[in-house]
N, C-alpha and C positions, 0 to 999 in steps of 0.2 A: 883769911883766905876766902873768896868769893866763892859759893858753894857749888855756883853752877859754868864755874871754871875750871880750866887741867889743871891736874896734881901736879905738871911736870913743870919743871922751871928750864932754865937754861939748859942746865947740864944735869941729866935724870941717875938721879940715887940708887941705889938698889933697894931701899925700902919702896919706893915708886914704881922702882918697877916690878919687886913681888907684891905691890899692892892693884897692880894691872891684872898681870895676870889672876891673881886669885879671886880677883872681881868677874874678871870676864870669865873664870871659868863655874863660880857660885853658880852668872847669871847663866850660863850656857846649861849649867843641874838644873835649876828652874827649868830652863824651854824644855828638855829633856822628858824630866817627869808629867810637863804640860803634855808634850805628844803621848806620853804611854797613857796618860789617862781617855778612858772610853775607846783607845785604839791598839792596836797589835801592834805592838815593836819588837826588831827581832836586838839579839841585846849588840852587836856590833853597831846597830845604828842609834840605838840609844846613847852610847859610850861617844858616840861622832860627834852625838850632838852637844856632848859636856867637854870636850874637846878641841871643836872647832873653833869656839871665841879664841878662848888661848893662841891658837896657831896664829890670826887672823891681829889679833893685838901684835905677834911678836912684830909680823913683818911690819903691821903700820909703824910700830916703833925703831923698825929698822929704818925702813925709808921716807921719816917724819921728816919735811923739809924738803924734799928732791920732788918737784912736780913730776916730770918725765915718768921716775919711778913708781909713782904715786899711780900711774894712769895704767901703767902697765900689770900693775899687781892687782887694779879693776879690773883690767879685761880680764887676767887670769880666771879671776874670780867669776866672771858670767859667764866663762865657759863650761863651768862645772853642771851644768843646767845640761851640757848636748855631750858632754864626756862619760856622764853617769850616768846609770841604770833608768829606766824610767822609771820616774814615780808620779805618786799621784800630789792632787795639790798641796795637801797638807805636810808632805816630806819637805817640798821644794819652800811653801812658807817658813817652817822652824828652818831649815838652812841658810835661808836669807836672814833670820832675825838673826839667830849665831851671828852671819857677815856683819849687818849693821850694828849687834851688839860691842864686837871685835872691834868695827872699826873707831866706836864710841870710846873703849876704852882704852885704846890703841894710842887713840889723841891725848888721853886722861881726862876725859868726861864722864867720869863715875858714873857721878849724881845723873847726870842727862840718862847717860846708859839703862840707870836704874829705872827713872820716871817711865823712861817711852818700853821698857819693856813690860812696867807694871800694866800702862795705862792699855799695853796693845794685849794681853794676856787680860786682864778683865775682858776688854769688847771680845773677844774672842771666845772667852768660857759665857758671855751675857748670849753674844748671838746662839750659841749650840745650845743653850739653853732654849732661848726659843723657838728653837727648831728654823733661824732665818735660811730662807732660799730653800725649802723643806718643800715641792710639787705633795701634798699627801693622796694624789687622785693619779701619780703614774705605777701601772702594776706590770705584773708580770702575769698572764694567767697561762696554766698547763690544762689543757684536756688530754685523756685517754676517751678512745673513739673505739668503735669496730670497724673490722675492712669492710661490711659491705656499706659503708657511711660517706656518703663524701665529704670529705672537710674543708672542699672547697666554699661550700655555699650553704652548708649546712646549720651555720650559727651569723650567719650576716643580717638577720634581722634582730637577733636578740644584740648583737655587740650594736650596732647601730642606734637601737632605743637605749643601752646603758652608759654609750661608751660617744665620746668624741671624735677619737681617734682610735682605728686598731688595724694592727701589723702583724701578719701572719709571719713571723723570723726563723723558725724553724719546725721541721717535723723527721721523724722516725719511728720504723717501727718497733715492734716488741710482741715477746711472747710468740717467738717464730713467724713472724708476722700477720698473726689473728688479731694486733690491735696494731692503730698511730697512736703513736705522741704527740700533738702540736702545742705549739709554744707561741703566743700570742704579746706582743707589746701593746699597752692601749692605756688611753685616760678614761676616768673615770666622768660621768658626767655628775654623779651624784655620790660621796664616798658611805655614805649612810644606808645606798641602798645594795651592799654587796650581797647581804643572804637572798636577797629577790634575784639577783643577778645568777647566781650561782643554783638555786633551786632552778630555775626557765635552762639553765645551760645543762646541767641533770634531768631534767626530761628529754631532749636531744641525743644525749649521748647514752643511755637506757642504764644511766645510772653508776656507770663509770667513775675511775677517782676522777677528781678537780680538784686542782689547786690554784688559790689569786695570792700571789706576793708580792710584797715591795720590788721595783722594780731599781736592779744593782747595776746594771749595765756601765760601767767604769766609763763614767762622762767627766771625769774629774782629770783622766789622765792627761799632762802638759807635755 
């Protein structure tokens, strides 16, 4: 049997077909424990994602042969992108690989099944390793101010010598209103020099908290 041909022949057996399913649903545990790793899953959508191959094999194997049907059970399928919840990108990736593993093994292309989800699960854990598409210079910085401070213009020449870009996004008070919050988006021009950055912004504000963090603003959501 040619290894990287379907298991199925003419007329599919029932060891064929519980060797579909338990494939696609192995690979679909794989993608599963790939997203929990370094990320938050809640356990329903963990379990979807061991799941979903299966479901996705049965129908291809339903309507193996039928073009028509074939096309219709695609579109289904890219609807699920505007039917569901939003997520961010990494949800919407592992539910497409599920599709395309489903639909790999749907056909009986194990072996294929197997290869492109090894091959796509390596570059994936390789790039997060490398931190690919990683800005390490977009922050998030908070000042606490006093009222009689303006915060209009008050730090525009220090974020201008440290910074490329900055965005005053939000502000509020606190402490009955004896102090602002503001909440600054900005690059970094230089990430090396945050302590210099933040002592010059403490003299400003007469020593007040500061905080610079990573900046989370969900850019990711599809």
């Amino acid at each position: 049997m040619n290894l990287f041909g379907s298991i199925f022949s003419t007329s599919t057996t029932v060891i064929q077909f519980a060797a579909a399913l338990a494939a696609s649903m192995a690979m679909g545990l794989v993608v599963s424990f790939f997203y929990m790793y370094k990320n938050q899953s809640s356990k329903s959508f963990a379990t979807t994602l061991v799941i979903l191959p299966a479901a996705v094999t049965m129908v291809i194997m339903l309507v193996n042969g039928n073009i028509g049907a074939g096309l219709g059970v695609a579109g289904s399928f890219s609807l699920m992108k505007f039917r569901s919840a939003k997520g961010d990108a990494r949800d919407l990736i592992c539910i497409f690989l599920d599709v395309a593993v489903g639909l790999c093994c749907g056909m009986g292309y194990l072996t294929i099944a197997a290869i492109f989800l090894a091959i796509v699960l390596l570059a994936a854990f390789l790039l997060s390793v490398v931190n690919f598409g990683e800005d390490k210079t977009e922050r998030i910085l908070k000042i606490t101010i006093p009222e009689d401070l303006n915060y209009d213009d008050a730090f525009d020449d220090v974020l201008a010598k440290y910074t490329t870009r900055h965005e005053l996004i939000s502000i509020k008070t606190s402490n009955l209103g004896s102090l602002y919050k503001c909440e600054y988006a900005l690059t970094l021009k230089d990430s090396g020099k945050q302590k210099e950055f933040l002592d010059e912004i403490r003299t400003r504000n007469g020593n007040l908290e500061v905080a610079l963090g990573k900046y989370t603003q969900a850019k990711e959501v599809l």
